[in-house]
N, C-alpha and C positions, 0 to 999 in steps of 0.2 A: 509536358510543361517543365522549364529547364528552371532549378532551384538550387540556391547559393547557400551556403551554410558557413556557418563562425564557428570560431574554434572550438563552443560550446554545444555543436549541435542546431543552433538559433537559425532562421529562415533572415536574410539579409533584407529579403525585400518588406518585411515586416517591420517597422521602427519604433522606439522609445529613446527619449533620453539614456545613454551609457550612465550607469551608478555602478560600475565594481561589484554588484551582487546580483542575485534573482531577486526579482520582482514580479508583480502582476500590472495586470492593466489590461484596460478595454481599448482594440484599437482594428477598424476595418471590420468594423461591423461583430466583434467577436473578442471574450476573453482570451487574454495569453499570459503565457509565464513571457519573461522578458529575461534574456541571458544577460550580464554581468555587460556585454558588450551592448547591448539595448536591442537585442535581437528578439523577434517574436521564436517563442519556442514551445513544445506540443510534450512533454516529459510521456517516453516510452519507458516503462519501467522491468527490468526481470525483477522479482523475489523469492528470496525465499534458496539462495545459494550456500551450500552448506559439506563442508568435506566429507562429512561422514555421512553424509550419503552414498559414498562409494568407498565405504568400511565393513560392509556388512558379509556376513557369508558368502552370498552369493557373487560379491564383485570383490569384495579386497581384492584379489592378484590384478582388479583393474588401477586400482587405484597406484599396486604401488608399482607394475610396471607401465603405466603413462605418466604417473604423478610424483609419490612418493616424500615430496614434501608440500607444505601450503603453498610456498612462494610460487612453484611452477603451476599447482593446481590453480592458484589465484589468478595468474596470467593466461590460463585455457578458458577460464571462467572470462574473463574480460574480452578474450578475443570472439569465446562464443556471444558474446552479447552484439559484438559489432558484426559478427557474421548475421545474427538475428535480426540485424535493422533495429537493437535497442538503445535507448541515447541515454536512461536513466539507470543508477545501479540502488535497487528496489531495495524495501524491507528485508535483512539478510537472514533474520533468524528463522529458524526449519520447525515444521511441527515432528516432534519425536518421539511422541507417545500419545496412549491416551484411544477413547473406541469415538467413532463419526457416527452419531447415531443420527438414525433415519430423521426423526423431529426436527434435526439440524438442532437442536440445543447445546451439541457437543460438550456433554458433561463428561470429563474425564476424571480418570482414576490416580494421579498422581496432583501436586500442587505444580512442579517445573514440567512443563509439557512442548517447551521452545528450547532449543539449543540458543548459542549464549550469542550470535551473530557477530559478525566483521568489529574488531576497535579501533578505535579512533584514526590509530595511525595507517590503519591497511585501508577506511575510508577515505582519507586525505589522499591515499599512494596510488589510487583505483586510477585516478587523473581522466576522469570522464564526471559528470555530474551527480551528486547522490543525494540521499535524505539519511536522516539522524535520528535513530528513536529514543525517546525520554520516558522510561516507564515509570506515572510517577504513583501507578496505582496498581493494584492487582486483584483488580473486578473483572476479568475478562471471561466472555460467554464459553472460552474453550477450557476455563481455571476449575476446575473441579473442585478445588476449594478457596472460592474467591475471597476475598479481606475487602471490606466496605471503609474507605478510611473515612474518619473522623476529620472532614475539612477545616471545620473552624477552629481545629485544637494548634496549638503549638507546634507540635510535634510533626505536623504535615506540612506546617509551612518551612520547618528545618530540614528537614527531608528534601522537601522538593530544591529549596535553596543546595542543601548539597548535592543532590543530580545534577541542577545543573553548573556548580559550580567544577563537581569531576566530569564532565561532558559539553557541556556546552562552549566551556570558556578554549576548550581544545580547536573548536571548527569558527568561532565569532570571525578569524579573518583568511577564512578559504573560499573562495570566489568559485569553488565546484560545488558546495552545498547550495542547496536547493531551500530546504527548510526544515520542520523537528516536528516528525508527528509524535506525538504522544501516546495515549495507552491504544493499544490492538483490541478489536473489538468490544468495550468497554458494556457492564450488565447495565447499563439505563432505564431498563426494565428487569422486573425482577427476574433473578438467574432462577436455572435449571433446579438447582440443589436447594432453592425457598428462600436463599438468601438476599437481603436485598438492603437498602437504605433504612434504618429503623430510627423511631423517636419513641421513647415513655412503651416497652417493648412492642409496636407496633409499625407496621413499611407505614412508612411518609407518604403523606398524601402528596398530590401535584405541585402544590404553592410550597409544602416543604422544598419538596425535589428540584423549583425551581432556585431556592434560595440554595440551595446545595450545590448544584452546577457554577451556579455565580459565582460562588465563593472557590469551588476546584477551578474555574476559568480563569479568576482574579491569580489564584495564587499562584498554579505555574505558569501563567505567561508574565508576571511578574520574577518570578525566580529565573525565567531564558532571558527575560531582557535586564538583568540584570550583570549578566557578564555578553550577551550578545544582543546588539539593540538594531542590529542590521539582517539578518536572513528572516524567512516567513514561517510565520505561524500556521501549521497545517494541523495541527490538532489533534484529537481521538480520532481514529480510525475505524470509524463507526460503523456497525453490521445494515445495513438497507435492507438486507433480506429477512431479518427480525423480525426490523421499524426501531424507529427513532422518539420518543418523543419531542411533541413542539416544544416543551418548557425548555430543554436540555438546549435544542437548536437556539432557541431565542435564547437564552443566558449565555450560549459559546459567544454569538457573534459578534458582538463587537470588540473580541477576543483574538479572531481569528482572519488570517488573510484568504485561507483558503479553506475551502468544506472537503471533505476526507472520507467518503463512502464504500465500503466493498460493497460491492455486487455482482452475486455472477447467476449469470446474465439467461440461465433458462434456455429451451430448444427450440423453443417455434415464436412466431412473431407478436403472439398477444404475450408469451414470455417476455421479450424485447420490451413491447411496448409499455406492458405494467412497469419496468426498470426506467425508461426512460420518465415516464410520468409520475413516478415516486420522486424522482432525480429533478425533474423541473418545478414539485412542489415543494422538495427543501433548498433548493435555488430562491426561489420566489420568497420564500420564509426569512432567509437568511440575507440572502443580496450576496452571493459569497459564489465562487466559478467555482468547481468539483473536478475533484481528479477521484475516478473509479479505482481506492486504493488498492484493491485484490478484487482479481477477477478468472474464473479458469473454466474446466470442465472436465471433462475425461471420456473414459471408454474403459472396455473390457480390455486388460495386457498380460503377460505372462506372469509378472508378478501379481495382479489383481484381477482375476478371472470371471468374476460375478463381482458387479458394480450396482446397486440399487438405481444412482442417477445417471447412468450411461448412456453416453451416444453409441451408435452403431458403430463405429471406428473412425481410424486417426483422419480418413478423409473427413469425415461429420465434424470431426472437433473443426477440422480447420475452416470448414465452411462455417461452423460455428463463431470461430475467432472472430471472423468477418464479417460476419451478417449482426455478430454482437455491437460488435465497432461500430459496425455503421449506422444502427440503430442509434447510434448517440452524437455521431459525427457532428451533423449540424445543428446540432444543439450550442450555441452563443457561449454555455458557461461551460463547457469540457473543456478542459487542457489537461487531463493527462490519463494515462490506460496504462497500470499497472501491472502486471502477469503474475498469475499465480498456476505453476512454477517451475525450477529449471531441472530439479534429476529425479525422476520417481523413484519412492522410496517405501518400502513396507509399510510403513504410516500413510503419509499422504500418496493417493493412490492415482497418480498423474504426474505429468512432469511434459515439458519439451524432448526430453531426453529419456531413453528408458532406463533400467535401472542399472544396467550394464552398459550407461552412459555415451548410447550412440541417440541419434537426433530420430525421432519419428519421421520415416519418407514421407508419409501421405499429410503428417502434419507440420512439420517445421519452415518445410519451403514456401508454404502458406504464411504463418506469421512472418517469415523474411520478405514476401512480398507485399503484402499491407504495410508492414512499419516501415517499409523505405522506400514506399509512395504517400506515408502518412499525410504531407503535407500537400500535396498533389491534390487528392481528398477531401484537408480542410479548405486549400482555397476556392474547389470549386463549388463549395458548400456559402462562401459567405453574400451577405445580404449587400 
């Protein structure tokens, strides 16, 4: 099937009214982002791109005889995304510390556990499409010692106001931005470490919790539209494999353009399935199309020898990549598959790349070949 593409990545044959930005919309039987040109478009995302992942003992002399400085490092990073078949440049900040325990509660032992990601200016310079994150909290399931802010005080509404007045007001007229997710896996339920939303010293009950979300809804999507009243609300970047509460969904949405889930995605097909059917009952709840914001796997590698969640090897992953995708493919409210992630690193123990920053054979030419027949796939899926 022979498919035309806009300068944005966008499928020509797909339409909307042209607006100068991305948008959504339902059109041909199936949600789409909509490129800037009014193109239907499917956000293939890498995350999680980070230099100093090839600073470490074991690679430095890679880094500084292919690299050596950002600028060239950043243009190898761009061009591998387009060798990847990737059209979106994903969540850039890296996990850098901290233990992955089994529970998946990932209670860590520092407070900063992400390196500081891509600014503003090397976002806007990428010149392919991106997203923007706003952290306007630091409740997150991987924070070891998370901070519950006090939404209805003052001081959260000044905050968030100067987020996005030093971030947002930088991207309001770049026609490559996508949207502004906001906090990375945010504790919705009560975190790891006991910490959680408190009243009169006791966790908030649901009817608290849902007046709580209202009020963090209300206030930073009023502080982004305040200096940007034009790109999309994609929101918290919310754990699916956790769970979600319904109060939190139903107070985002009317908030938010788009729903914002990691999930990854499990080895066998009731794995698949339970993700898909989690996925189509906070679609249902919400009325809102999902883009799977992280999603990955692994295997046993030289840097990470024993893997608790492992697949068999880089072939399994990439069958994996595939059979995950596809599991959600025709589903109406996916636009968009996010990759979690590009250079395996001591910490996160995966990557497309290994840690000596050559591409997995048995796996990368697998995600090259899914994501630049993506749309091949959606069309032959619609209703």
């Amino acid at each position: 099937m022979e498919t035309t593409l806009d300068a944005f990545g966008g499928l020509t044959s797909v339409n909307a009214p042209a607006t100068g930005r991305f948008n959504v919309g339902f059109q041909q039987g199936r949600w789409w982002l909509f490129t800037p040109e009014g193109n239907g478009f499917f956000s293939l995302a890498l995350n999680h791109a980070e230099e100093a992942d090839l600073k470490h003992p074991h690679n430095i002399d890679v880094w500084t005889e292919r690299y050596g400085t950002r600028d060239r490092w950043r243009e190898a990073v761009l061009q591998d995304m387009r060798t990847f078949g990737f059209n979106t440049l994903g969540w850039t900040q890296q996990w850098v510390a901290g233990d992955y325990e089994i529970d998946a509660d990932w209670l860590n032992t520092i407070d900063l556990e992400h390196s500081a990601g891509w600014t503003s200016a090397e976002l806007r310079g990428a010149g392919m499409p991106y997203v923007q994150t706003l952290r306007f909290a630091e409740f997150e399931n991987w924070n070891g010692n998370p901070q519950y802010p006090d939404v209805f005080s003052r001081d959260f509404e000044d905050y968030a106001t100067h987020l996005a007045r030093t971030t947002a007001a930088n991207h309001a007229d770049d026609p490559n931005l996508i949207g502004y997710f906001f906090v990375d896996i945010p504790a919705w339920i009560p975190h790891a470490s006991g910490r959680y939303f408190t009243r009169d010293g006791r966790h908030v009950s649901e009817g608290e919790l849902a007046d709580i979300a209202a009020r963090y809804y209300e206030v930073t999507t009023a502080a982004v539209r305040s200096f940007d009243d034009q790109h999309l609300i994609m929101g918290d970047r919310y754990n699916g494999n956790k769970g979600i509460p319904d109060v939190v969904l139903e107070a985002a949405a009317p908030y938010l353009d788009v729903l914002s889930i990691q999930y990854f995605p499990g080895a066998d097909e009731a794995a698949h399935r339970k993700m898909r059917d989690d996925l189509q009952r906070w679609h249902d709840l919400t009325g809102k199309p999902i883009i799977n914001a992280d999603a990955g796997n692994s295997c046993a590698t030289a840097l990470h020898p024993a893997r608790w969640d492992s697949l068999a090897d880089q072939s399994a992953r990439g069958r994996n990549y595939e059979e995950s995708l596809n599991a959600l493919i025709s589903a109406p409210w996916l636009i968009g598959w996010h990759w979690c992630g590009y250079v395996e690193n001591p910490v996160r123990g995966w990557g497309i790349k290994s840690g000596l920053d050559e591409p997995y054979a048995d796996f990368a030419p697998v995600v090259t070949e899914v994501n630049t027949s993506i749309y091949d796939r959606l069309l032959s899926t619609r209703v």
